[in-house]
N, C-alpha and C positions, 0 to 999 in steps of 0.2 A: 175791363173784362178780359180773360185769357182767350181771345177767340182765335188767335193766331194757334191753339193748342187744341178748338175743337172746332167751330166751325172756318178756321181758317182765314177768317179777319181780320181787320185792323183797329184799337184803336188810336186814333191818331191828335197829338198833343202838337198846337203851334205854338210857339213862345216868340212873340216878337223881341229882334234885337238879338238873340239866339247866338253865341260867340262857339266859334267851334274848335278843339283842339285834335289836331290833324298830326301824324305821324306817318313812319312807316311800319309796318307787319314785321317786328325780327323775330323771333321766335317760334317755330311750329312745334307742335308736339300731338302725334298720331295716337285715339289709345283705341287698341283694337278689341278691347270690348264687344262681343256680339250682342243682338237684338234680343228681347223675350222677358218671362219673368221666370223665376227659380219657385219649385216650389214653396210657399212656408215651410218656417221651421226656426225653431226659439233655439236661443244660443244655449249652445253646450251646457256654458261653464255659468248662465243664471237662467235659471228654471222660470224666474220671476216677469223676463223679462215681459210675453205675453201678456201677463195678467196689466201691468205697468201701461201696454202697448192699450191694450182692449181698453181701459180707462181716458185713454186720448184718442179713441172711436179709431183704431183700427184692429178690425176683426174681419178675419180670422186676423192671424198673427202672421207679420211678413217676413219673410228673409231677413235674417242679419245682414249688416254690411257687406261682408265679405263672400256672401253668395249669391247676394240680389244681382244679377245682372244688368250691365250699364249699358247705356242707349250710346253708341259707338259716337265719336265724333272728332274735328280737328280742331285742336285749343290753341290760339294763339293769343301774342301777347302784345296789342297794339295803343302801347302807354307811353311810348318811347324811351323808358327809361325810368319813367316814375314808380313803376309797379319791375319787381324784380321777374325773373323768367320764371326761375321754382317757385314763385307766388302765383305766377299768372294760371299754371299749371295746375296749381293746388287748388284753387279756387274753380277751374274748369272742372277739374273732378270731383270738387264736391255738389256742381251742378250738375251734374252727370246722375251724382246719388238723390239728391234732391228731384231730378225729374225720372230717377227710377221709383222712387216712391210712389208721388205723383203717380205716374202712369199706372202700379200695381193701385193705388187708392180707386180710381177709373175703373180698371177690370176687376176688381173685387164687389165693388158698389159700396166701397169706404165710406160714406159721403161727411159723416164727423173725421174722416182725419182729416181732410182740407178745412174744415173749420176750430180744430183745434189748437190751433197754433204752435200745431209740431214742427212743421216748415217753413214755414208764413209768419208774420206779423197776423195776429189775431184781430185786429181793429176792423170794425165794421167797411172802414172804404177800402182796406188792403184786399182784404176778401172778397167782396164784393169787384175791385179791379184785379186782380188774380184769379178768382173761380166763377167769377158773378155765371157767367155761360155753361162752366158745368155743372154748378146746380140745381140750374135749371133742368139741364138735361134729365141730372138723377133724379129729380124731382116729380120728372117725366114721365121715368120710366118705371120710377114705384108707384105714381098713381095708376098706370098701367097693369099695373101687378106685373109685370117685366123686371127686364136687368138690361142695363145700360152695355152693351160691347164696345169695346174700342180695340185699334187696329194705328197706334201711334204713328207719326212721320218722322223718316230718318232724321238727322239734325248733324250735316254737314259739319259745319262751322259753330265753336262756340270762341270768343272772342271780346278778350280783358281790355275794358275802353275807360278812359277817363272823361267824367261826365260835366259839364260847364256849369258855373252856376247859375246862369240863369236857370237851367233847366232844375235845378237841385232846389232853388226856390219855385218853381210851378209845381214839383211835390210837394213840397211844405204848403204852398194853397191850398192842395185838391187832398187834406190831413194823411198824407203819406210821409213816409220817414223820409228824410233824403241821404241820398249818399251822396261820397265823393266819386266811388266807383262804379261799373257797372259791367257787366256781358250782355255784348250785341251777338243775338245766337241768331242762326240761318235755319229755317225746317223746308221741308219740300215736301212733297207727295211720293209713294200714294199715300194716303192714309183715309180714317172712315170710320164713322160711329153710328149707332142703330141703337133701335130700341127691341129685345128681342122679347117677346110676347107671350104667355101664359100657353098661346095655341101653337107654338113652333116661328110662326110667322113672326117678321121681324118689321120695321119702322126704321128706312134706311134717313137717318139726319144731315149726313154730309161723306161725302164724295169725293177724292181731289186724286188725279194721279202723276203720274211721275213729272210731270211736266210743272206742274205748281209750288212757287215757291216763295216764303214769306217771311218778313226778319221783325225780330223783337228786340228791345232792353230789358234787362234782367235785373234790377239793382237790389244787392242787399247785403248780408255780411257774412264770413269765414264762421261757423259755430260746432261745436262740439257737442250732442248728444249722446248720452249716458246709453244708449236703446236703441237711433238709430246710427249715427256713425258722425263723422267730418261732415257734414252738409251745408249748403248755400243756403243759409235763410233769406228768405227774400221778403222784400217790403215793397215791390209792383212791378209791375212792367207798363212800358210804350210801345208801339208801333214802330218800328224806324221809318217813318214816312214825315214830309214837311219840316221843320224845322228838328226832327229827332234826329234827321239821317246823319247831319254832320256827327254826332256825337257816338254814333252807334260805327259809322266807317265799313260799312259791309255792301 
């Protein structure tokens, strides 16, 4: 479950025997990017694209790529050489787009785009380990007759690792795709989500501030969407706790 992304949890994967591939950090790359979202609004130059979007459950219609605004962060590239620097970079930034989506799906109360397999691996366990926590929440907060607020955590560090295999087979057990690669990303507080209620009054879920700070694996692959841009598909995340840390290196 993503809970490093709502309640701030972990989940945490031991793989016995665990071989870890250790480098150093060469590579920084700063993108200054500010925090928020843009308002919707359908590209220029295809009218369609909405209609296309709204079919893969997100509605209203989101920013195009190149307005959505991205969750600021520092990419580095710690593969030692295996993964080039303008790859490591490119793939930071399509995570970047990927968790601005993400985040607009959240404040919108999207809750079929995290299940459509717009970002995601659509497989019941990907979903379920990527969103199992927020749909709960949205789940929550429409039985509520409410709307889910969120209030994201900055994200430091995102960070191009090369993942062992053993660990690349404990996803293929637990039916997740495995990669070779992955990003070990850093969040911290504050950040905070609620349930805001029919009568003004809200249902505060979780709480974390500046002091709070949490790391995940990101694993999935470089893809190109027609609608929404360059994005990090992803096929699950781990905790970087217990035998993940080696591989995540943060």
């Amino acid at each position: 479950m993503r809970r490093f992304r709502s309640w701030l949890g972990l989940l945490v994967l031991v793989v016995a025997g665990l071989s870890a591939c250790s480098g150093p950090l060469p590579a920084t790359h700063a993108s200054p990017a500010p925090r928020g979202s843009a308002p919707p609004s359908a590209a220029a130059g295809d009218p369609q694209r909405c209609a296309r979007l709204a079919r893969r459950g997100f509605t209203p219609c989101p920013p195009t790529a190149d307005r959505l605004q991205l969750p600021p962060t520092t990419i580095r590239n710690a593969t030692s050489g295996a993964v080039p620097d303008a790859t490591a970079h490119e793939w930071g930034r399509a995570f970047q787009l990927t968790e601005a989506y993400y985040r607009w799906a959240l404040q919108a109360n999207a809750r079929s785009a995290l299940t459509s397999g717009a970002f995601t691996d659509p497989s019941p366990q990907a979903i379920d380990n990527l969103f199992g926590s927020d749909l709960m929440e949205l789940d929550a907060a429409a039985q509520a007759g409410g709307a889910l607020e969120y209030e994201p955590p900055p994200i430091p560090i995102t960070q191009v690792v090369l993942i062992p295999t053993d660990l690349q087979n404990a996803m293929q057990r637990q039916g997740l795709v495995r990669s070779q690669y992955g990003l070990a990303v850093k969040f911290t507080g504050p950040t905070r989500r609620a349930i805001r209620l029919p009568n003004g009054q809200e249902k505060v879920l979780v709480v974390r501030d500046a002091n709070f700070v949490v790391t995940g694996l990101v694993w999935g692959n470089l893809q190109m969407d027609s609608d929404l841009g360059l994005i990090w598909y992803e096929h699950g995340i781990y905790g970087c706790d217990g035998s993940v840390r080696v591989a995540c290196q943060l």
